[in-house]
C-alpha positions in Angstrom: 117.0 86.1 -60.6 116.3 86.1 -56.9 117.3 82.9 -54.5 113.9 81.6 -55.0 113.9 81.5 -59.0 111.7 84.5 -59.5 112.9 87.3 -61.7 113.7 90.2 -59.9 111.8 93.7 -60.2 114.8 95.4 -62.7 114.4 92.2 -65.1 110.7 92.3 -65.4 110.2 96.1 -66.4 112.4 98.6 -68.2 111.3 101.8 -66.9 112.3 105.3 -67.9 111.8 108.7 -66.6 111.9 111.4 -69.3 112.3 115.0 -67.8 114.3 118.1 -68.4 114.1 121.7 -69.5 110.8 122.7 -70.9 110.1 123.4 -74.3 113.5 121.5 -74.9 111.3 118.6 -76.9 109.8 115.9 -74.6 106.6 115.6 -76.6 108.8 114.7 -79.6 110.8 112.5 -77.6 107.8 110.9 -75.8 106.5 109.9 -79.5 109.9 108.5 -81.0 109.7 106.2 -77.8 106.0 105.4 -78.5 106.6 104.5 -82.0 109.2 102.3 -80.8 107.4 100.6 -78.5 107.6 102.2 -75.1 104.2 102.6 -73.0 104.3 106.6 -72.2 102.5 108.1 -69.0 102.7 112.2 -69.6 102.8 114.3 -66.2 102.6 111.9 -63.9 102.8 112.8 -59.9 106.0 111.6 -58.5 103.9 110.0 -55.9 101.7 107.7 -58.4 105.2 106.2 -59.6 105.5 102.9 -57.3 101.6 102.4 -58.3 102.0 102.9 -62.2 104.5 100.5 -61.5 102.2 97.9 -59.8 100.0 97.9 -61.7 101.8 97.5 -64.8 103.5 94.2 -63.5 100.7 92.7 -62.2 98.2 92.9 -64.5 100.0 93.8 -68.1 102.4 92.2 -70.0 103.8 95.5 -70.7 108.0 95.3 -70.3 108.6 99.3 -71.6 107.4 101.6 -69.6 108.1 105.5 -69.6 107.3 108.3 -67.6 107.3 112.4 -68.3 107.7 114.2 -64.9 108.8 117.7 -64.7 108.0 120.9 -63.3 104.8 121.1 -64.5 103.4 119.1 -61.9 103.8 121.9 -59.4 104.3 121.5 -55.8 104.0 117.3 -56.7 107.7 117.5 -58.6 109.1 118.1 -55.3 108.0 114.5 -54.3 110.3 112.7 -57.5 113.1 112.5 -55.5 111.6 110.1 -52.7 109.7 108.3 -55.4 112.7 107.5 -57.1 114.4 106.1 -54.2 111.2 104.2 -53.1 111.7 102.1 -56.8 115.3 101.2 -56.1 114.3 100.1 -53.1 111.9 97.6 -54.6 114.8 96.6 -57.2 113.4 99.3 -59.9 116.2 101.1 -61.3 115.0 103.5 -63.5 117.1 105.0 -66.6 116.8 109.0 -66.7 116.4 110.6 -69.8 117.3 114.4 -69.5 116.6 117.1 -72.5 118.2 120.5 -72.2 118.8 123.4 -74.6 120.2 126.9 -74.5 118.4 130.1 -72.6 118.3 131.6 -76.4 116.7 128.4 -77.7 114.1 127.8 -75.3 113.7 131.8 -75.2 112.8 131.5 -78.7 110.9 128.4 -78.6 108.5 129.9 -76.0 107.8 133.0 -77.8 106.9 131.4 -81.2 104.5 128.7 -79.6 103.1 132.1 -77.8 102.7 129.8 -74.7 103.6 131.2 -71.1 106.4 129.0 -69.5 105.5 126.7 -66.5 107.3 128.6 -63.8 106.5 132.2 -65.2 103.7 133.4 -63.6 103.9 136.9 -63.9 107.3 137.7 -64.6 109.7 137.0 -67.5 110.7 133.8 -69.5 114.5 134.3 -69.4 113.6 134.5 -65.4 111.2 131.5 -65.3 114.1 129.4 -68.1 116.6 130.0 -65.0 114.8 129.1 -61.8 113.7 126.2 -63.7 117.2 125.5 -64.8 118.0 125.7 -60.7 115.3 123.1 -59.9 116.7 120.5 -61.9 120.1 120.8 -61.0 120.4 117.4 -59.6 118.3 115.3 -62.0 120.3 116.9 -64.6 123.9 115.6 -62.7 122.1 112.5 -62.1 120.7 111.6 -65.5 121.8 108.5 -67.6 121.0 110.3 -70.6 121.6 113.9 -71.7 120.2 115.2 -74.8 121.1 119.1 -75.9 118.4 119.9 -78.4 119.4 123.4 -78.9 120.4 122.9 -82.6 118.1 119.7 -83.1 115.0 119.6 -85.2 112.0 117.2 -84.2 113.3 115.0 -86.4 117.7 114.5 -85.5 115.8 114.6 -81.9 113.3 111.6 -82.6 116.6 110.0 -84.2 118.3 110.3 -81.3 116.0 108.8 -79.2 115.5 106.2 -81.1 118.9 105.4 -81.1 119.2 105.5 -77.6 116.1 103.6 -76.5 115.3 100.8 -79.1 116.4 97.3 -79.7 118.2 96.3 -82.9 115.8 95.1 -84.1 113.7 98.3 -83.7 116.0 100.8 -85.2 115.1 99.3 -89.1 112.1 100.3 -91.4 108.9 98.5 -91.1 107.2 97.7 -94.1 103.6 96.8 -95.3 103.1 95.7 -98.3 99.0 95.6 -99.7 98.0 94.2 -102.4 94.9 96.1 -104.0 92.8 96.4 -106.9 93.0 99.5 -108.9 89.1 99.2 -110.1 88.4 99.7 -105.8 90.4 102.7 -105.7 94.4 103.6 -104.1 95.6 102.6 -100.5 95.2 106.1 -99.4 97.8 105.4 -96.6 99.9 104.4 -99.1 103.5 105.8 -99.4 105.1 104.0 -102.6 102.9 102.2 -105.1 103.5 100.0 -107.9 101.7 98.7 -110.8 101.4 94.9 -111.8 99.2 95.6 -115.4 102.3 94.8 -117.0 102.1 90.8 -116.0 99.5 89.1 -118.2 95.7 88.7 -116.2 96.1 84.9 -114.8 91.9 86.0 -114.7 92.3 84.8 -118.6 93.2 81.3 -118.1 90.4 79.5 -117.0 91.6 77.0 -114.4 93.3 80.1 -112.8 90.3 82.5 -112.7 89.0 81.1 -109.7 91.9 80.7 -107.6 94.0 83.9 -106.1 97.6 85.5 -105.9 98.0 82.9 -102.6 97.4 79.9 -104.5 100.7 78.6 -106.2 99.5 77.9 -109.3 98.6 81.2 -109.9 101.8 82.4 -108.0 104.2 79.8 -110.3 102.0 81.7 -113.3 102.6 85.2 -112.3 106.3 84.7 -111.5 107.3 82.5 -114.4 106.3 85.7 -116.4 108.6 88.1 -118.2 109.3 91.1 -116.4 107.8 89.6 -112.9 111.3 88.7 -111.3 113.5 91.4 -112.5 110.7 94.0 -110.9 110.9 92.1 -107.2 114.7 92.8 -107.9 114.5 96.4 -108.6 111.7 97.5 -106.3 113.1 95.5 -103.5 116.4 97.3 -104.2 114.7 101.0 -104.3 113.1 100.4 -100.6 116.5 99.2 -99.6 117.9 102.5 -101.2 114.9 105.1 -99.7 114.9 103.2 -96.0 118.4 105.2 -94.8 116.9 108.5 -96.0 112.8 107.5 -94.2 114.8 106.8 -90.8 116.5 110.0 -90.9 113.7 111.6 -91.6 112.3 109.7 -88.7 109.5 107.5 -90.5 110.0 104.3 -89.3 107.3 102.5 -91.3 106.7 102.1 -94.8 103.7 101.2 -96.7 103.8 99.9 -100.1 100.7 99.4 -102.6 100.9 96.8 -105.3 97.8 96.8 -107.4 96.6 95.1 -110.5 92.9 95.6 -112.3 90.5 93.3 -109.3 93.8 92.7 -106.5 93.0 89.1 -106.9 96.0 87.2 -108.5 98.6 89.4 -109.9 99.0 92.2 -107.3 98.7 89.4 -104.4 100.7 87.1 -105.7 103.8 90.0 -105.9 103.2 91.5 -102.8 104.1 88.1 -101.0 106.9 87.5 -103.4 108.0 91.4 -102.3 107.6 90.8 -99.2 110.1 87.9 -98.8 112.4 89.6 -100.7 112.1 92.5 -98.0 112.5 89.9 -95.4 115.2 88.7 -96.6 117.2 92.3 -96.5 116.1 92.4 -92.8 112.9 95.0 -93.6 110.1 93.5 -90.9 107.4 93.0 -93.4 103.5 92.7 -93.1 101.3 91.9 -96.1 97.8 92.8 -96.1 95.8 91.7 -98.8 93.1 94.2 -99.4 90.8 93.7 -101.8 91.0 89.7 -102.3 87.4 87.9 -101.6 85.8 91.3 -103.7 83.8 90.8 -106.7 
């Protein structure tokens, strides 16, 4: 806070410049950090920097901000320097995020994308890979962060970043759990999807056909029923199992379909039981109830 009470530029904005080596994986970096939350401005000039900035403070509530600058902005790159010093003069100190890789990587990278380096004009990529190399010298001494993705997939790269740039709270799975009705049709987004047939139709005992999975009657009904607890147990326990190996494979959400014949009682009723259960193992969990209010 500054001597007046306000909070001072660097606590009001998290900002962080992305740059580095082509072809050493920015766009796969730039979408682990928007996944995570991060608002990403690609190939920006140096010299819109302190105006992204403004604008952002004053009329977003955005607090995550980052920003891909790098050779591909030609003759503007040269201005990044003076930009950077213009923030910390206005109490912005922004965090530097640097990814690099190997002449043979990049080399290699560049030929199978059959796309002409920035910097190569007419000449060779080996060439273009090393004056590039040269240009970025200092940002590379200066960074905060240094990533080598030489022998890193999309993937262990994503991971990394996400290790690097979220909050706890961010690095866990995500779940959503929908309830649905199997007589409407599959979730087609969904990745995991379980069956509640097995649980007798509360849409047979006529003071519960009217009401839904949300009403506790119905939910007392459906849980009291044999089978319906030690599933919650076991399902919850197989998303706990799978969520290590989804991060690692960089999929950070989840979604999980529990259906039953109309998605009325028993499929609603154990997704919000699921979902508690989730909850409870630290799994941020959304329900969505899909097909309730359908005839």
């Amino acid at each position: 806070m500054n001597h007046q009470g306000r909070p001072e530029a660097s606590e009001k904005l998290e900002l962080l410049l992305v740059t580095g080596m082509s072809g050493a994986g920015k766009t796969a970096a730039t979408a682990a950090l928007d996944d995570i939350g991060w608002f990403v401005v690609d190939n920006l000039p140096p010299s819109l920097l302190m105006d992204l900035v403004t604008t952002v403070t004053q009329r977003t509530d955005l607090r995550r901000v980052a920003v891909v600058a790098d050779v591909r902005g030609g003759v503007f790159f040269g201005e990044l320097r003076g930009a950077l010093d213009r923030l910390t003069e206005q109490g912005y100190r922004p965090t530097v995020l640097f990814l690099e890789a190997g002449n043979e990587a990049l080399v290699r990278r560049f030929e199978s994308a059959r796309r002409p380096h920035p910097l190569q004009g007419g000449g060779r990529i080996l060439e273009a890979i090393e004056r590039e190399r040269e240009e970025l010298a200092s940002l590379r001494v200066a960074a905060d962060v240094v990533i080598d993705t030489s022998l890193l997939n999309p993937h262990e790269l994503a991971g990394r970043v996400r290790s690097a740039f979220s909050t706890p709270e961010e690095t866990g799975l995500r779940a959503i759990v929908i309830s649905f009705g199997f007589k409407y049709g599959l979730p087609v987004d969904a990745d995991m999807v379980a069956d509640m047939r097995f649980l007798p139709n509360p849409h047979w005992v006529p003071h519960l056909r009217p009401q839904n999975g949300q009403d506790i009657e119905v939910s007392d009904y459906v849980l009291a029923q044999t089978g319906a607890e030690d599933f919650l147990e076991h399902y919850s326990e197989l998303v706990a199992m799978v969520a290590p190996g989804y991060l690692h494979e960089g999929k950070r959400f989840v979604t999980i379909g529990i259906g039953c014949t109309g998605g009325k009682h028993r499929s609603v009723s154990m997704s919000e039981a699921l979902a508690q259960r989730l909850r409870k193992q630290g799994i941020e969990t959304l329900v969505v109830h899909r097909d309730l209010g359908r005839e």
